[in-house]
C-alpha positions in Angstrom: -34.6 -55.9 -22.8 -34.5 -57.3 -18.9 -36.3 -54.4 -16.9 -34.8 -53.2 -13.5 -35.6 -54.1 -10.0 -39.5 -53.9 -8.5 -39.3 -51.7 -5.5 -39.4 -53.8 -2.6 -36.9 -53.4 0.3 -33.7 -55.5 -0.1 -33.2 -56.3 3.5 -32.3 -59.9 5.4 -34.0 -63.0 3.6 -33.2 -65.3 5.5 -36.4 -66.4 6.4 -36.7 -67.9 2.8 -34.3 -70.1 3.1 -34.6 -73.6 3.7 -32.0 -75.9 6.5 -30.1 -77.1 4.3 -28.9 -80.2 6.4 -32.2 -81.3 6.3 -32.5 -80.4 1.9 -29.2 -82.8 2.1 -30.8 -85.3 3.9 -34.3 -85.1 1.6 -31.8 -85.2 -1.6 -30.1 -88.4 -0.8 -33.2 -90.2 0.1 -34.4 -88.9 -3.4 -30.9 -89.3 -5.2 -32.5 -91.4 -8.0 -35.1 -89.0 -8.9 -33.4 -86.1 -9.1 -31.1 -87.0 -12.2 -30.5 -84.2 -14.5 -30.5 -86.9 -17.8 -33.2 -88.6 -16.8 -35.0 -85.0 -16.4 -34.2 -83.9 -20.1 -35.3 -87.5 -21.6 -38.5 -86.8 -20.3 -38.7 -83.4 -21.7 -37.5 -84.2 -25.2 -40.6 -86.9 -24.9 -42.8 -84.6 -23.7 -42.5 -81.6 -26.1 -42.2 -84.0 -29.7 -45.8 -85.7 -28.3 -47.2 -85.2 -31.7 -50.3 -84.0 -28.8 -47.5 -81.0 -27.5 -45.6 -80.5 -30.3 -47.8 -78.7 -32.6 -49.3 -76.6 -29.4 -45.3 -75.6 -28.7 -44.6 -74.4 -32.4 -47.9 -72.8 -32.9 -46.7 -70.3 -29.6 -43.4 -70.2 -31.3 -45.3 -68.7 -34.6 -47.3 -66.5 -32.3 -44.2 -64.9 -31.1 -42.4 -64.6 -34.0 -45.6 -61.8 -34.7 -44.2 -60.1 -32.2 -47.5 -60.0 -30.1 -47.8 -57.3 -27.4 -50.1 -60.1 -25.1 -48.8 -63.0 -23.9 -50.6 -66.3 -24.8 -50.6 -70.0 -24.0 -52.2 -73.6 -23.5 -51.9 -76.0 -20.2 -52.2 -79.5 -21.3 -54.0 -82.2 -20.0 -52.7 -86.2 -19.5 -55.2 -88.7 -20.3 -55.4 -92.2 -19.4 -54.3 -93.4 -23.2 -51.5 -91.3 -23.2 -52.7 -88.5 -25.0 -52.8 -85.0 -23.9 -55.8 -82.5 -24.2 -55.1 -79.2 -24.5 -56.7 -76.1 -22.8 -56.8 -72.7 -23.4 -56.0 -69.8 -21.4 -59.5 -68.0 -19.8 -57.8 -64.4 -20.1 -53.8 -63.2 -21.5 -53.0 -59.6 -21.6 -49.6 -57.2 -21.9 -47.6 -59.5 -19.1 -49.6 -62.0 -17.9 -51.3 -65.0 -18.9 -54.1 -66.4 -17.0 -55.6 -70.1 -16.8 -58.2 -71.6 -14.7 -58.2 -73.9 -11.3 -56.1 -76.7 -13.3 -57.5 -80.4 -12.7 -55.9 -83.6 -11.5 -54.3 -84.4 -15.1 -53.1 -81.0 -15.8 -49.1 -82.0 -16.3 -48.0 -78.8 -18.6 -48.3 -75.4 -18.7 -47.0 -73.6 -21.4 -47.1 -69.7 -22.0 -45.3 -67.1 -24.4 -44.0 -63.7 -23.7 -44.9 -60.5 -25.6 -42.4 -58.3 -27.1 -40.6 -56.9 -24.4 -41.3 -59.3 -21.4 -38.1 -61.4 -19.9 -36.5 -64.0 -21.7 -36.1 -66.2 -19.3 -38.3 -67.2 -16.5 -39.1 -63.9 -14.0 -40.4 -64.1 -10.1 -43.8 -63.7 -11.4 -43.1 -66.7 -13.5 -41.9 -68.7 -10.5 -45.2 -67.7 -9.1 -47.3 -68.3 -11.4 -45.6 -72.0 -11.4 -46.2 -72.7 -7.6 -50.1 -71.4 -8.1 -50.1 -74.3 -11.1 -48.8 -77.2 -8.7 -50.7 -76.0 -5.7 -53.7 -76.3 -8.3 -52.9 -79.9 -8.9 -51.9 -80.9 -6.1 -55.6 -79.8 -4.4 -57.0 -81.5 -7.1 -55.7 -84.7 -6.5 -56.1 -84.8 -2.9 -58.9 -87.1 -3.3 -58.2 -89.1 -5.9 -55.4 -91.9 -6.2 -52.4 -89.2 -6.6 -51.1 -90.4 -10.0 -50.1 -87.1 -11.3 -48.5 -86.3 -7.9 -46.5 -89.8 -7.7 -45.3 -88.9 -11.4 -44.3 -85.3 -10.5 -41.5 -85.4 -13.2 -44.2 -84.9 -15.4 -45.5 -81.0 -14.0 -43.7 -79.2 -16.4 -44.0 -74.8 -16.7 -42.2 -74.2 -20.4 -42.0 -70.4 -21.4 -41.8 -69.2 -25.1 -40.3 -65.8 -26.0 -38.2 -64.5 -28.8 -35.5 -67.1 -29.9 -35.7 -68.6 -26.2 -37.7 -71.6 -24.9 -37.0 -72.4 -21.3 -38.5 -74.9 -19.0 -39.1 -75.1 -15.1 -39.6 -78.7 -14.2 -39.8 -80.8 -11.1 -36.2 -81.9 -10.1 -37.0 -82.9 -6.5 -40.0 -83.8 -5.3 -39.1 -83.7 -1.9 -38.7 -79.7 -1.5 -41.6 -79.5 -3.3 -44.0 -79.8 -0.1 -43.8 -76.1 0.6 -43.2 -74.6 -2.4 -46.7 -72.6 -2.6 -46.4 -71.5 0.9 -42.4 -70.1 0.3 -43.8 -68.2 -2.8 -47.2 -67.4 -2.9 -48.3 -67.0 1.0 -48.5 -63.7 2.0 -46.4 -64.3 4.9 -43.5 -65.2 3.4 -44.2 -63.4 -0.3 -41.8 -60.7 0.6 -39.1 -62.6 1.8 -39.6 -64.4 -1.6 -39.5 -60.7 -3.4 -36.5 -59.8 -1.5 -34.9 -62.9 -2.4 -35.6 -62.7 -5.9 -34.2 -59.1 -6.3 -31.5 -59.3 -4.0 -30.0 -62.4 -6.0 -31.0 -61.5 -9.4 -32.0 -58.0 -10.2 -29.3 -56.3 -7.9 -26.4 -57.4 -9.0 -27.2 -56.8 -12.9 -28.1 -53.3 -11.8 -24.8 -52.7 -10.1 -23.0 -54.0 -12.9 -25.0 -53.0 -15.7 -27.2 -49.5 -14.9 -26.3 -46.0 -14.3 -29.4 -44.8 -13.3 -31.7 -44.9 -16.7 -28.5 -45.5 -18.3 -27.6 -49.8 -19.9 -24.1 -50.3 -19.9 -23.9 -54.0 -21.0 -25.2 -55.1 -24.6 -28.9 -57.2 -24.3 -26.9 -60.5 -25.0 -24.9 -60.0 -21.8 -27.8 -58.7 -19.7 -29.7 -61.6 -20.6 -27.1 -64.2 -20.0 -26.2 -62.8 -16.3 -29.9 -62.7 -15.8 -29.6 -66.7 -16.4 -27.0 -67.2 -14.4 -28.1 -65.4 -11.7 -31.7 -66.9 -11.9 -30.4 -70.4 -12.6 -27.7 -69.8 -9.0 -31.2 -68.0 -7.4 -32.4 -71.8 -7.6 -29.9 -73.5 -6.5 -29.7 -72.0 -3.6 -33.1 -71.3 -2.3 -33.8 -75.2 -2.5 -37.1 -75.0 -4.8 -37.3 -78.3 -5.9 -37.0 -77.0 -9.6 -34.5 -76.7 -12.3 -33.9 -74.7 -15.3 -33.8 -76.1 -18.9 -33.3 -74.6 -22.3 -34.4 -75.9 -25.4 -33.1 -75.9 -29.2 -34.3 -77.9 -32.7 -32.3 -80.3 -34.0 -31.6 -80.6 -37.9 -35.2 -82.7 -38.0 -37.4 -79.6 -35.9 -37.4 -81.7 -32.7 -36.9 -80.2 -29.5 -33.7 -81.1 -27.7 -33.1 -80.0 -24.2 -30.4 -79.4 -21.6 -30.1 -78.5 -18.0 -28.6 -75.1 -17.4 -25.7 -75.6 -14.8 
């Protein structure tokens, strides 16, 4: 079940949003990048990695225990091609905690506990702009490989019967993504956003007071939606995928539009 609304004021949020005549300019210069097939090819690559795969099913077991503590593994890209996994330092009822990731930390993969959000929440999104901010420090110094290959920074989220992803789909709106989200000064704004998009309008349609008026399978699909149009237009720099298993137990993905 989606929860309601934090409390945080649901005034102007302006502020949060970027020019959008420059975002057009910044998306044609980056047209080729941001393909939405090339996008998924990389992601049914990256999750069948007989190095991701099994880390990815294992969280799917996990889940299917109905855990009350989240859980997860962020995953390493090595020179060879192989990916090292590493475990989370602390998980707990609603949160999932990893430490300062390194230059060649590409994926970050957590699962929900019984009861969390299906789909990603706002403290996913943060908890994705803390992960690229990470990487991106990291690689300040060094040659910038993982940076130049952002298609590769991948956030994929486990829960019961739903595995979404949030992966890089413009590189160039990505420059101030930690500041938009996670800085204080704009953190509200962010909130505000968040709610005022997605948790408002699924409370006036869907709550009287305590009371749910829509079935879970429609709360959770206007949660999507919402979310997925949330993106869109704050300008982010990331897109929304879902994920099912082919007749063989390999991941397929597609875009949510």
């Amino acid at each position: 079940m989606l929860s309601q609304k934090s409390n945080v004021f649901a005034d102007s949020v302006q502020d949060f949003y970027v020019n959008l005549d420059k975002v057009e300019y910044l998306e044609a210069v980056d047209s080729s990048f941001h393909s939405y097939t090339f996008l998924v090819n990389r992601l049914n690559q990256l999750t069948n990695h007989p190095d991701v795969k099994p880390e990815m099913e294992a969280l799917e077991a996990y889940v299917d225990g109905n855990p009350v503590n989240e859980d997860g593994v962020e995953l390493q890209l090595e020179s060879d091609g192989s990916y090292t996994s590493v475990p989370p330092v602390s998980t707990g009822n609603g949160f999932t905690s990893f430490a300062t990731a390194s230059a060649n930390t590409v994926v970050q993969i957590h699962a929900h506990g019984v009861g969390d959000y299906d789909y990603p929440s706002d403290g996913d999104l943060v908890l994705l702009s803390e992960f690229l901010n990470q990487v991106k420090e990291a690689n300040t110094n060094s040659n910038g490989i993982v940076l130049n290959n952002g298609q590769n920074i991948t956030a994929i989220m486990i829960s019961d019967g739903k595995i979404v992803a949030l992966r890089i789909g413009n590189l160039s709106q990505l420059e101030n993504l930690y500041d938009r989200i996670f800085n204080q000064n704009l953190h509200d704004f962010f909130l505000r956003a968040y709610n005022s998009r997605v948790i408002e309008p699924i409370d006036e349609e869907c709550f009287a007071g305590t009371n749910q008026l829509c079935a879970d399978l429609i709360l959770e699909e206007k949660y999507k939606n919402n979310f997925d149009k949330f993106l869109d237009d704050v300008n982010l720099g990331i897109d929304l995928f879902t994920a099912t298993k082919d007749s063989d137990g390999n991941y397929v993905w597609n875009c949510v539009d």
